[in-house]
MDTraj code that builds the backbone (N, CA, C; nanometers):
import mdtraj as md
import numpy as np

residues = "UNK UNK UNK UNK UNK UNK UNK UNK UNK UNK UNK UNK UNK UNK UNK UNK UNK UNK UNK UNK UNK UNK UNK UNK UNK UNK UNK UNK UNK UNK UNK UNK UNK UNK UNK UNK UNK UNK UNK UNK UNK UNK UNK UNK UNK UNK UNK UNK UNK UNK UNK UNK UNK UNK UNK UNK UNK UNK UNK UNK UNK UNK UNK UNK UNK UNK UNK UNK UNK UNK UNK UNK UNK UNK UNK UNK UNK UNK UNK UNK UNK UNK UNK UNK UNK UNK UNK UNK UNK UNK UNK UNK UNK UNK UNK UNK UNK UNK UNK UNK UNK UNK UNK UNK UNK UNK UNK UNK UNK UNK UNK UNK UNK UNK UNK UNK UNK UNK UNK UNK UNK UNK UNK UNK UNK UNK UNK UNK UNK UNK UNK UNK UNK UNK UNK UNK UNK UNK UNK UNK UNK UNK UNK UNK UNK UNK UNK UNK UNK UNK UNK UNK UNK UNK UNK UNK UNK UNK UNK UNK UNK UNK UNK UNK UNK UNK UNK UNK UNK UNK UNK UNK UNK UNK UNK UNK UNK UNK UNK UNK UNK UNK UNK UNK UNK UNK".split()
xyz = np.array([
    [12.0160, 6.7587, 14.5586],
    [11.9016, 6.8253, 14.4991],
    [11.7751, 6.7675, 14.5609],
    [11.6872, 6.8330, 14.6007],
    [11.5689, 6.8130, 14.6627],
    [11.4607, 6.7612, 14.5449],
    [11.4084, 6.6134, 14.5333],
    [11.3497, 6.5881, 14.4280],
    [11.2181, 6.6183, 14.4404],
    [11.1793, 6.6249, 14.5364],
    [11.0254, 6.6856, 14.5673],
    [11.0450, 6.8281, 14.4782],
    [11.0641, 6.9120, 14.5311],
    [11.1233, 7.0332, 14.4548],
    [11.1297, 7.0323, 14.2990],
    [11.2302, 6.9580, 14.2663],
    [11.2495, 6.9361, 14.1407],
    [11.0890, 6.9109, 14.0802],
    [11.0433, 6.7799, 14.0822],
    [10.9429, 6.7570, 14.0682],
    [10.8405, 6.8431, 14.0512],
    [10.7647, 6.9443, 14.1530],
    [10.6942, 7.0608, 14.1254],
    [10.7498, 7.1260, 14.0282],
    [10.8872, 7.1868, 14.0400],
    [10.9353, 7.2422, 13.9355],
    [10.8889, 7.2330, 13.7821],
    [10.9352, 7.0723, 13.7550],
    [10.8837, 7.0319, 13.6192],
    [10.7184, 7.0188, 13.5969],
    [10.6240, 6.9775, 13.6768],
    [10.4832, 6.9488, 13.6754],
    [10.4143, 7.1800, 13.6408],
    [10.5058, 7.2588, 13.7130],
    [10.4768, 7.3817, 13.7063],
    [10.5211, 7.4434, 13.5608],
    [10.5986, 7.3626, 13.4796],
    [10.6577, 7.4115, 13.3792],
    [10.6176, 7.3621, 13.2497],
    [10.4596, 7.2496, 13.2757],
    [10.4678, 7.1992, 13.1852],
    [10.3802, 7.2878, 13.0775],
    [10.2492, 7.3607, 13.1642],
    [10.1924, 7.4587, 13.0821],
    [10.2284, 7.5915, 13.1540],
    [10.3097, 7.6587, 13.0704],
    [10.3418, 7.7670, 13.1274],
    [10.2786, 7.8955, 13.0237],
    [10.2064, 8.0179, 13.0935],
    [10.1572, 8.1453, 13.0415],
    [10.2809, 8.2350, 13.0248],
    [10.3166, 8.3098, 12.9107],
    [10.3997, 8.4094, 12.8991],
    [10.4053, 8.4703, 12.7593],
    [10.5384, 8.6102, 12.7428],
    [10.5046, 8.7218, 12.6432],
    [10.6350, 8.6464, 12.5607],
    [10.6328, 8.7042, 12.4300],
    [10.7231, 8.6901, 12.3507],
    [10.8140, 8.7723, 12.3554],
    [10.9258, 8.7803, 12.3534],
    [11.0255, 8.8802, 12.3994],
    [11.1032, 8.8943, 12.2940],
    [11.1538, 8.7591, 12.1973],
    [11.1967, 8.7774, 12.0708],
    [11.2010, 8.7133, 11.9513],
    [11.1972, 8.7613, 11.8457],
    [11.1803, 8.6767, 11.7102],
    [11.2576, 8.6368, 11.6413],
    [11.2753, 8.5448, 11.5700],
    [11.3760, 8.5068, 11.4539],
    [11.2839, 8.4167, 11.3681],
    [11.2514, 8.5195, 11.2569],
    [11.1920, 8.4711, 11.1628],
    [11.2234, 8.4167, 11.1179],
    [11.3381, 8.4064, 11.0653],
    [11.4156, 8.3532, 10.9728],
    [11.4436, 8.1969, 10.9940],
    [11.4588, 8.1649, 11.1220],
    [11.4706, 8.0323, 11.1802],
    [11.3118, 7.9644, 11.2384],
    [11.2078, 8.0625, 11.1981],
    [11.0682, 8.0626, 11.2833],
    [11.0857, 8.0017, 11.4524],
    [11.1590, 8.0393, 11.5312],
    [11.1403, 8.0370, 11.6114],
    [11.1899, 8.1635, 11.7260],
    [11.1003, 8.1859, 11.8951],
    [11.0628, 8.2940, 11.9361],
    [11.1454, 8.2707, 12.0728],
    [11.1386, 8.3635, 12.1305],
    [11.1979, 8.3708, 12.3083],
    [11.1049, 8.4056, 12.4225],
    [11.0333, 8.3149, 12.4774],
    [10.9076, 8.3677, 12.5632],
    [10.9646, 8.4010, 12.7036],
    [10.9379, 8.5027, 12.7774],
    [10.9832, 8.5684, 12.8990],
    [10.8105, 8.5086, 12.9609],
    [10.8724, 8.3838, 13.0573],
    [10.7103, 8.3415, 13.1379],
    [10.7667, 8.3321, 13.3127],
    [10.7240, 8.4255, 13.3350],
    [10.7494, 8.4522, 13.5067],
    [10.9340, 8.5287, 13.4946],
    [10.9562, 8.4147, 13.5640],
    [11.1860, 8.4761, 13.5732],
    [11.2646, 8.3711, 13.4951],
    [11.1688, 8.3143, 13.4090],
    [11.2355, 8.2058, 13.2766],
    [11.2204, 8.3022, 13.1675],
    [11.3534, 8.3161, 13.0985],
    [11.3521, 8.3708, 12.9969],
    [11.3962, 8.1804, 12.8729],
    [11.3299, 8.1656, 12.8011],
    [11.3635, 8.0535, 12.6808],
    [11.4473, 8.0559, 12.5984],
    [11.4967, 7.9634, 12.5969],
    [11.5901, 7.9697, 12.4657],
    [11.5123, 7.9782, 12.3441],
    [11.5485, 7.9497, 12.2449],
    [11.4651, 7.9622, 12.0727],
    [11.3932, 7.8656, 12.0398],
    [11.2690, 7.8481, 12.1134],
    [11.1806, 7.7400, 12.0600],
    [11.0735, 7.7827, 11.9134],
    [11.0422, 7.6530, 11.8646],
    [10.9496, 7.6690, 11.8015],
    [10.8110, 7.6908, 11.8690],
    [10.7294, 7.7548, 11.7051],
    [10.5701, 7.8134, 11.7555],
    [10.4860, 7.7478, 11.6583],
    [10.3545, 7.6810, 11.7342],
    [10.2620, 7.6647, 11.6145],
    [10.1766, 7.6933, 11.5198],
    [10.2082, 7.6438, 11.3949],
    [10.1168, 7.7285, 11.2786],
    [9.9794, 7.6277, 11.2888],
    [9.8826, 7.6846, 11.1681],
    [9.7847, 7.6473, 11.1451],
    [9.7927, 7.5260, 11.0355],
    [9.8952, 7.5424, 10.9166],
    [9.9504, 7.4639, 10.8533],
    [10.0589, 7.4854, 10.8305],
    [10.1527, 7.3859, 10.8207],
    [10.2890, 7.3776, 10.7887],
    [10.3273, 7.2892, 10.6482],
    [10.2106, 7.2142, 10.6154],
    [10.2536, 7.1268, 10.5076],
    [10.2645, 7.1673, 10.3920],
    [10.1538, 7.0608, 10.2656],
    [10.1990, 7.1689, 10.1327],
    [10.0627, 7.2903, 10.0786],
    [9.9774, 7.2900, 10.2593],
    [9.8764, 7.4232, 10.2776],
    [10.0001, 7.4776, 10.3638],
    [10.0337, 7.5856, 10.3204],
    [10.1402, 7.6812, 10.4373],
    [10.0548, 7.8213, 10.4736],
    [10.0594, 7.8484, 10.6148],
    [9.9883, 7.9384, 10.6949],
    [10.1361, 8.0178, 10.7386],
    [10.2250, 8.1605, 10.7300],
    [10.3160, 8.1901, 10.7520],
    [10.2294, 8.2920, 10.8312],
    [10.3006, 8.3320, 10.9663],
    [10.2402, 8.4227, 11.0345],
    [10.3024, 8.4449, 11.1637],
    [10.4185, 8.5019, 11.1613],
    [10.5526, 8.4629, 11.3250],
    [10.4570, 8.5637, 11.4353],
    [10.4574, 8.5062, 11.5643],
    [10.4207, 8.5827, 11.6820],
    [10.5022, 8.6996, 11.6837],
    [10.4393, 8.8209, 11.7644],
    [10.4906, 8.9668, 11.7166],
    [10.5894, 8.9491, 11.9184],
    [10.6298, 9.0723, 11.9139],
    [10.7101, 9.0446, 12.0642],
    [10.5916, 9.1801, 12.1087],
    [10.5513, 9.1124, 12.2916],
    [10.4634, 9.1311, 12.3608],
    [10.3480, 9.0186, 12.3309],
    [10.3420, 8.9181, 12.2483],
    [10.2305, 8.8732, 12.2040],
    [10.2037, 8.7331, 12.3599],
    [10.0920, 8.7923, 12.3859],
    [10.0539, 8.6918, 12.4740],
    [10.0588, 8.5430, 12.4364],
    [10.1295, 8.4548, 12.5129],
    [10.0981, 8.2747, 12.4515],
    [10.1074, 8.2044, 12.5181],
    [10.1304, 8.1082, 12.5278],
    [10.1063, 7.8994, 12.6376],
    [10.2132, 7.8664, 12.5792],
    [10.3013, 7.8388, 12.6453],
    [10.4218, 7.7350, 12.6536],
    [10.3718, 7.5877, 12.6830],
    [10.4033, 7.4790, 12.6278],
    [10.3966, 7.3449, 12.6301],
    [10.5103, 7.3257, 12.6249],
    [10.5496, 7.2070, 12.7595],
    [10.7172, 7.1696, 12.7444],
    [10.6867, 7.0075, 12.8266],
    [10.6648, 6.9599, 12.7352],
    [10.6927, 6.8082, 12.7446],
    [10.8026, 6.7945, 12.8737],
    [10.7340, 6.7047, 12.9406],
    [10.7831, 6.6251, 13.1031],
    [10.8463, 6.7994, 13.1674],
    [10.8157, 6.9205, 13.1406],
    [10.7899, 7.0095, 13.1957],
    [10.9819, 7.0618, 13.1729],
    [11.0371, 7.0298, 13.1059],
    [11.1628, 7.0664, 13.0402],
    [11.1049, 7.1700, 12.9346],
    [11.1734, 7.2941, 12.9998],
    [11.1378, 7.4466, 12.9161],
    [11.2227, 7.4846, 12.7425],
    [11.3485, 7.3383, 12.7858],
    [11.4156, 7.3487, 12.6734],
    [11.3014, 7.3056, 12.5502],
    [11.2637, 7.2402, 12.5881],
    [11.1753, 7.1302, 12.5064],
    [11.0069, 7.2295, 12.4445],
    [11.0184, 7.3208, 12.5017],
    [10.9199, 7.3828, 12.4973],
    [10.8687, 7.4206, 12.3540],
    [10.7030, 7.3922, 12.3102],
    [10.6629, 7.4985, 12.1716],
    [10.5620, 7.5833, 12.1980],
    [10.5384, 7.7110, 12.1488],
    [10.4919, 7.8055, 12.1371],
    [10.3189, 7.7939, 12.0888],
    [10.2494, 7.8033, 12.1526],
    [10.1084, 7.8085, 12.1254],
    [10.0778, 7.9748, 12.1253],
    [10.0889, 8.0712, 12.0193],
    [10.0559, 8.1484, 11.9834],
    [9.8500, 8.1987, 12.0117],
    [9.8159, 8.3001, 12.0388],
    [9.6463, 8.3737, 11.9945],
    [9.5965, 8.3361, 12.1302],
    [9.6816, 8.3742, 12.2492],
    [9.5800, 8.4101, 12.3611],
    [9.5724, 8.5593, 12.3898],
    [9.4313, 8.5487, 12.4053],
    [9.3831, 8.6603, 12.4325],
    [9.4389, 8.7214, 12.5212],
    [9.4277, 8.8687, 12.5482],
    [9.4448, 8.9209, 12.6813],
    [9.3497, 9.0649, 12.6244],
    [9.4233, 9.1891, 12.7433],
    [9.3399, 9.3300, 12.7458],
    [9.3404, 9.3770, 12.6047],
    [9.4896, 9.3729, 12.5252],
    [9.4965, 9.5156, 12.4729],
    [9.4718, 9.4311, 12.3167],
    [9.3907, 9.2601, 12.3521],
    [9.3609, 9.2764, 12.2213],
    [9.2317, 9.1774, 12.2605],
    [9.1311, 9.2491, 12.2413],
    [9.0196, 9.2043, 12.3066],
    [8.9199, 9.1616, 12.1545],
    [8.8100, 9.0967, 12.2102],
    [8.7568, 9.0770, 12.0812],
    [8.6456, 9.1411, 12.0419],
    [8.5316, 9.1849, 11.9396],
    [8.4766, 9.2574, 11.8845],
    [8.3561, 9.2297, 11.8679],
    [8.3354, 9.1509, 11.8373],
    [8.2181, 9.0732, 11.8109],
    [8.2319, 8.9274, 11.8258],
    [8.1283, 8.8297, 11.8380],
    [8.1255, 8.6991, 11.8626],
    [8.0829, 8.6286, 11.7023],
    [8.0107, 8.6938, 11.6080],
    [7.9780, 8.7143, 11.4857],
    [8.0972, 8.7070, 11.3989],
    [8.2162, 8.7806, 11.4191],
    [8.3097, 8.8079, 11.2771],
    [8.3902, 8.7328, 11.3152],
    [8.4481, 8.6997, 11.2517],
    [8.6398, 8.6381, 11.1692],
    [8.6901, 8.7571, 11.1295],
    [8.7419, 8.7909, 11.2673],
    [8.8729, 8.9591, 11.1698],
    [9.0336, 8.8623, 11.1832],
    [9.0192, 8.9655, 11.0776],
    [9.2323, 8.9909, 11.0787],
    [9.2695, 9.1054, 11.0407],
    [9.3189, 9.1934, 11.1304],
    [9.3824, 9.3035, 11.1421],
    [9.5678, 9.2965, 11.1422],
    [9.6248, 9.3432, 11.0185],
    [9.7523, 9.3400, 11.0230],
    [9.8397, 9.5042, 11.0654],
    [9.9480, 9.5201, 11.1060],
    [9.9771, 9.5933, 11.1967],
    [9.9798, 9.7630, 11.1082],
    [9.9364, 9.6911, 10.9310],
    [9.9495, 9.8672, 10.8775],
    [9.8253, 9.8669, 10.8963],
    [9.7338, 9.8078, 10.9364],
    [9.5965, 9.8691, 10.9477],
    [9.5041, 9.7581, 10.8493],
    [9.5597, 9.7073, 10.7623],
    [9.5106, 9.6045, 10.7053],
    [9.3804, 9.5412, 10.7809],
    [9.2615, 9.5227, 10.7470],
    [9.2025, 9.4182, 10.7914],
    [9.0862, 9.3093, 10.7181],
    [9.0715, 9.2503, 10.7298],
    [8.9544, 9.1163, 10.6547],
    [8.8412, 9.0906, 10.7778],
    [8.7402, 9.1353, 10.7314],
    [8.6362, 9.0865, 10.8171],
    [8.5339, 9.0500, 10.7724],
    [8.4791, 8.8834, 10.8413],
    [8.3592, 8.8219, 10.7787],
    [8.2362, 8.8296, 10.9047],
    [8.1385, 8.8869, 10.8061],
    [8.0309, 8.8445, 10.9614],
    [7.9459, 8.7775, 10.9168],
    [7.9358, 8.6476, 10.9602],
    [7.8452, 8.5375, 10.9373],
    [7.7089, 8.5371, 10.9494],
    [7.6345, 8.6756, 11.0451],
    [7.5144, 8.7185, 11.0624],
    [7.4807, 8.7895, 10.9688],
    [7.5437, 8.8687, 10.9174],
    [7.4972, 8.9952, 10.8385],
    [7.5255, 8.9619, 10.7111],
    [7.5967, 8.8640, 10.7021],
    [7.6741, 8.7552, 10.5280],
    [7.7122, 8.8759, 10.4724],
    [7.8433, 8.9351, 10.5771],
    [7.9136, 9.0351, 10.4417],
    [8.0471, 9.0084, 10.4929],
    [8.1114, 9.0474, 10.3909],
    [8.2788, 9.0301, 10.3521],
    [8.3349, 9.1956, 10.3488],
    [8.4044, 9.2548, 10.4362],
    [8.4841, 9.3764, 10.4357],
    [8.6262, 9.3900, 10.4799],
    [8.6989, 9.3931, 10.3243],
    [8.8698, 9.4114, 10.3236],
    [8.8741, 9.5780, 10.3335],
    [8.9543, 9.5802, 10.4281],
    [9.0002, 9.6951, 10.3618],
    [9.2032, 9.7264, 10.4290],
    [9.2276, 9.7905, 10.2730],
    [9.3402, 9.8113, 10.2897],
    [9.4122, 9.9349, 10.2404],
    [9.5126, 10.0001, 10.3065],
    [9.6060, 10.1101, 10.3200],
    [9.6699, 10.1227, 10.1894],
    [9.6962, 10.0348, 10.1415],
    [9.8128, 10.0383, 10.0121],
    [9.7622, 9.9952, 9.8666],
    [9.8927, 9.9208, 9.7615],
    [9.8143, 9.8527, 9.6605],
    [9.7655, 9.7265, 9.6779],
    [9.6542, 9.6871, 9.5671],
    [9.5857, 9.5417, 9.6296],
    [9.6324, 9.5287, 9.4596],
    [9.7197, 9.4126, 9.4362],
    [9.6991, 9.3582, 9.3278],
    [9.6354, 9.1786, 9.3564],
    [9.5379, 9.1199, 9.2408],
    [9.4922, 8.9996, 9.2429],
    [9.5284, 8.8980, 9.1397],
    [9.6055, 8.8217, 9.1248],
    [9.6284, 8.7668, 8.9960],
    [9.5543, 8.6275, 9.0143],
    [9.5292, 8.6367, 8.8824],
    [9.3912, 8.5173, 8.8276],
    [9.4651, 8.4493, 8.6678],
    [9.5306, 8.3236, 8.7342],
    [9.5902, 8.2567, 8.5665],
    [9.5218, 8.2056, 8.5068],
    [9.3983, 8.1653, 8.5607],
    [9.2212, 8.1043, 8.4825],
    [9.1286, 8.2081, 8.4400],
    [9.0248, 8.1849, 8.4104],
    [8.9209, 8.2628, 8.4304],
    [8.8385, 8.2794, 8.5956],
    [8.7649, 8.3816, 8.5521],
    [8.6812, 8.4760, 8.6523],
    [8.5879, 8.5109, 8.6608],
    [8.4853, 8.4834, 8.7235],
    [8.3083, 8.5092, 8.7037],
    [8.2612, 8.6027, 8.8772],
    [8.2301, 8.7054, 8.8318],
    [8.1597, 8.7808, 8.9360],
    [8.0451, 8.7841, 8.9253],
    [7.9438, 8.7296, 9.0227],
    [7.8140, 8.7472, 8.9897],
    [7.7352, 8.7917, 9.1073],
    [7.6710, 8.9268, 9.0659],
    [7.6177, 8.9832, 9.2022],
    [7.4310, 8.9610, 9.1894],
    [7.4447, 8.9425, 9.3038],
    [7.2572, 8.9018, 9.3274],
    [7.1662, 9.0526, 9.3672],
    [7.2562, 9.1267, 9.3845],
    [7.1575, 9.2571, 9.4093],
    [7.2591, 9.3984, 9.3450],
    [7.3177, 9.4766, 9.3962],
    [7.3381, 9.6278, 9.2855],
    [7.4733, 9.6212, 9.3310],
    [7.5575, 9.6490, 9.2280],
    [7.7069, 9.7007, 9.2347],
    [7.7676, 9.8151, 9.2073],
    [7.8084, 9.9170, 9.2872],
    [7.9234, 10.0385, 9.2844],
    [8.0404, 9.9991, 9.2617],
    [8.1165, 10.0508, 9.1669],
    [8.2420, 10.0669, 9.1505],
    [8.2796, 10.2445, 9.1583],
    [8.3295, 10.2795, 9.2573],
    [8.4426, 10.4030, 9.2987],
    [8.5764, 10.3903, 9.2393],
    [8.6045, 10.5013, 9.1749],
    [8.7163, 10.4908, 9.1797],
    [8.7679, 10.6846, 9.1713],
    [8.8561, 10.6811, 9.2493],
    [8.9423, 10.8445, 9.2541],
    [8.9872, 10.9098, 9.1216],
    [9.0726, 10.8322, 9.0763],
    [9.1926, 10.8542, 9.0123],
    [9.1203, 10.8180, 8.8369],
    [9.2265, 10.7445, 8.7755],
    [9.1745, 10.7027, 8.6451],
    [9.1403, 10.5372, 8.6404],
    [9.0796, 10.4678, 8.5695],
    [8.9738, 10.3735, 8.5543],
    [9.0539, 10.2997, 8.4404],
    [9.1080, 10.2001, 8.4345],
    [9.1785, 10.2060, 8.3101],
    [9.1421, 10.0109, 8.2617],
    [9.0847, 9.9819, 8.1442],
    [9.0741, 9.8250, 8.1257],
    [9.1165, 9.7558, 7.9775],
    [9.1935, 9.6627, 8.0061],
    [9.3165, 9.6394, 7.9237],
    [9.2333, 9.5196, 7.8549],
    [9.2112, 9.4478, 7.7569],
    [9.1219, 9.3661, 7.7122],
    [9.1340, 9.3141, 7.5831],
    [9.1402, 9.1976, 7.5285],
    [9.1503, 9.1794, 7.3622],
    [8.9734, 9.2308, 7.3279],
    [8.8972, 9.2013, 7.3575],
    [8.7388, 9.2385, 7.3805],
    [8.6242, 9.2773, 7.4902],
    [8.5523, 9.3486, 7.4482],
    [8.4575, 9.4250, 7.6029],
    [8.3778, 9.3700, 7.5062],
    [8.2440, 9.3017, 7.5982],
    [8.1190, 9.2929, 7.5442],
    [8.0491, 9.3432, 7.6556],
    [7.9607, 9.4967, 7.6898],
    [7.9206, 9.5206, 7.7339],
    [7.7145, 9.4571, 7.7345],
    [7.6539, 9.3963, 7.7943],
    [7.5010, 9.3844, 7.7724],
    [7.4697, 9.3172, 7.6781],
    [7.5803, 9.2348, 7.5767],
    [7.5527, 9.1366, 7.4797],
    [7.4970, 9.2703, 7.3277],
    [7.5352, 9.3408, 7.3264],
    [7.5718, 9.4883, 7.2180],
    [7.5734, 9.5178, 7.1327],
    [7.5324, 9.5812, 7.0801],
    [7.6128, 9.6571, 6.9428],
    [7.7572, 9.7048, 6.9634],
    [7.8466, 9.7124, 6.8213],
    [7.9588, 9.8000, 6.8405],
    [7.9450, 9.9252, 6.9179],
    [8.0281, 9.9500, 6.9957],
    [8.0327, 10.1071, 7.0505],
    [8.1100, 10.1998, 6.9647],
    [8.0444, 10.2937, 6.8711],
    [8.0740, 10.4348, 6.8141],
    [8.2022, 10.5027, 6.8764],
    [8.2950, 10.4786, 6.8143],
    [8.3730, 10.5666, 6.8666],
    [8.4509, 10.6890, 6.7953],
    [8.5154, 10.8073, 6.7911],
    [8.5663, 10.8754, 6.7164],
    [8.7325, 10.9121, 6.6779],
    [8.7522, 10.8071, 6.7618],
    [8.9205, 10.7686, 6.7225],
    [8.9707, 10.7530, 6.6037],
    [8.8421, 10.6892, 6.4856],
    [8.9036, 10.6046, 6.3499],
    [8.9309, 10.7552, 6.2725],
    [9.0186, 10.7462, 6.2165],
    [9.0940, 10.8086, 6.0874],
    [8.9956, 10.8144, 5.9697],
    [8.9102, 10.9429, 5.8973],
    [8.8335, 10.9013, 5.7018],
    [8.9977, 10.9127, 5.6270],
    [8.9547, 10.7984, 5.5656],
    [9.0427, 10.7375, 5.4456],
    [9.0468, 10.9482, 5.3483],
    [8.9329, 10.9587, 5.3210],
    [8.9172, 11.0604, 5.2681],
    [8.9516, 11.2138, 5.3119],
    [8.8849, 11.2389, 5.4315],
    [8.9111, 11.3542, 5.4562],
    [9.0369, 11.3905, 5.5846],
    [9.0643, 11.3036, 5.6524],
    [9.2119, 11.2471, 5.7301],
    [9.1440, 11.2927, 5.8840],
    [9.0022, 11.3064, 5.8811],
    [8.9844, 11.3595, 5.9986],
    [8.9067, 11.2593, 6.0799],
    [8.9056, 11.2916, 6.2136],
    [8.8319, 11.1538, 6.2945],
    [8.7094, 11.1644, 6.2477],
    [8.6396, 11.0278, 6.2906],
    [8.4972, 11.0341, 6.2578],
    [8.4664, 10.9188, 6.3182],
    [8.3103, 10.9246, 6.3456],
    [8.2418, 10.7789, 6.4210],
    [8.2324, 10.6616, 6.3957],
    [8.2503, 10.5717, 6.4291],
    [8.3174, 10.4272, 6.3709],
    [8.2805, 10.2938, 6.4901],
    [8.1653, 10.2380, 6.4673],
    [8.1468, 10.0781, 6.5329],
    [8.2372, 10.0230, 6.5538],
    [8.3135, 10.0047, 6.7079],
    [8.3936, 9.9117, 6.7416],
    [8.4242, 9.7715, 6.6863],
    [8.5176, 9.7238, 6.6219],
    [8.5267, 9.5722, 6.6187],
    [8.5687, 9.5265, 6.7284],
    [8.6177, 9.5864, 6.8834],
    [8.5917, 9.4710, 7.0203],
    [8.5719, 9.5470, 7.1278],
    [8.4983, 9.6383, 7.1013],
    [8.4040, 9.6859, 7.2196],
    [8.2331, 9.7182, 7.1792],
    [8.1626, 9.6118, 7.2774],
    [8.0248, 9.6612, 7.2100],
    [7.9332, 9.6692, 7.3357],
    [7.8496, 9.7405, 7.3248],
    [7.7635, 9.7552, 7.4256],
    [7.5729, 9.7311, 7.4062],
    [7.5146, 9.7125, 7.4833],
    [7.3747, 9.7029, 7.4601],
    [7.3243, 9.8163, 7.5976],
    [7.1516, 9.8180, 7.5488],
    [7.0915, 9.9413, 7.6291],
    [7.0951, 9.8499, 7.7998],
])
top = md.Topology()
chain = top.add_chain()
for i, resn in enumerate(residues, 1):
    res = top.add_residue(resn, chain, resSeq=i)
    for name in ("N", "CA", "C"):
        top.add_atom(name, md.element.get_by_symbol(name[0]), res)
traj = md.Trajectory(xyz[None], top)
């Protein structure tokens, strides 16, 4: 074996550019096709792995950097989020994340706004309390029906809100009746 040879070999292999070719989530590790090396199943790096967990497997085509210690490809891990053409960037301003149903989160640090938007259902669960507090005007849209589940509404710090649901003792028919836990002010 020609050790000169060899030698380049390993010094050429130690940072190597290439695509992901295949996944196994399940084991988190990928198969990078870099030049006429196809890899065996190395691992890829997250952002956190500890008891902050960042889950997020490289997709196949995903551009990345191979690192392979003393330039042994077996040995190799996956440096995932290089850029290339077909995913270029947008602004120098935002933090996006675009997920593949269309999903995306975008912050722009110039303009100080926050825009999710998403395809499907968004549920949020909150086992504490919750304080929204807006510094200038709020819209709420909604399509469909509006629906809020509550032991009490205090709308504006209120009076009871009138409603005509209650039952007269007397005449069996509805009639207007001050909420005991919904109240509203002007």
């Amino acid at each position: 074996m020609n050790t000169l040879a060899e030698a380049f070999r390993l010094i050429n292999n130690i940072v190597r550019i290439g695509q992901v070719a295949e996944v196994d989530a399940s084991r988190a590790r990928a198969r990078v096709q870099a030049g006429d090396n196809l890899t065996g199943w190395q691992p890829w790096v997250s952002a956190r792995t500890g008891t902050s967990l960042e889950w997020d497997p490289p997709t196949v085509g995903e551009q990345v950097v191979l690192l392979s210690p003393s330039g042994d490809l077996a040995q190799a891990i996956i440096v995932t989020g290089l850029y290339k053409q077909n995913a270029p960037s947008d602004s120098a301003d935002e933090h996006k994340r675009v997920y593949p149903d269309g999903a995306s989160i975008t912050y722009d640090h110039v303009k100080k706004e926050l825009v999710a938007s998403f395809p499907g259902k968004v549920n949020i669960n909150i086992t504490g309390d919750a304080t929204v507090n807006v510094g200038g005007n709020a819209t709420t849209a909604v399509a469909g029906t509006c629906k809020v589940n509550a032991l009490k509404i205090h709308h504006n710090n209120g009076n009871p809100v009138v409603t005509t649901g209650h039952i007269c003792h007397f005449t069996g028919l509805p009639h207007g009746d001050g909420s005991s836990t919904v109240t509203a002010g002007k």
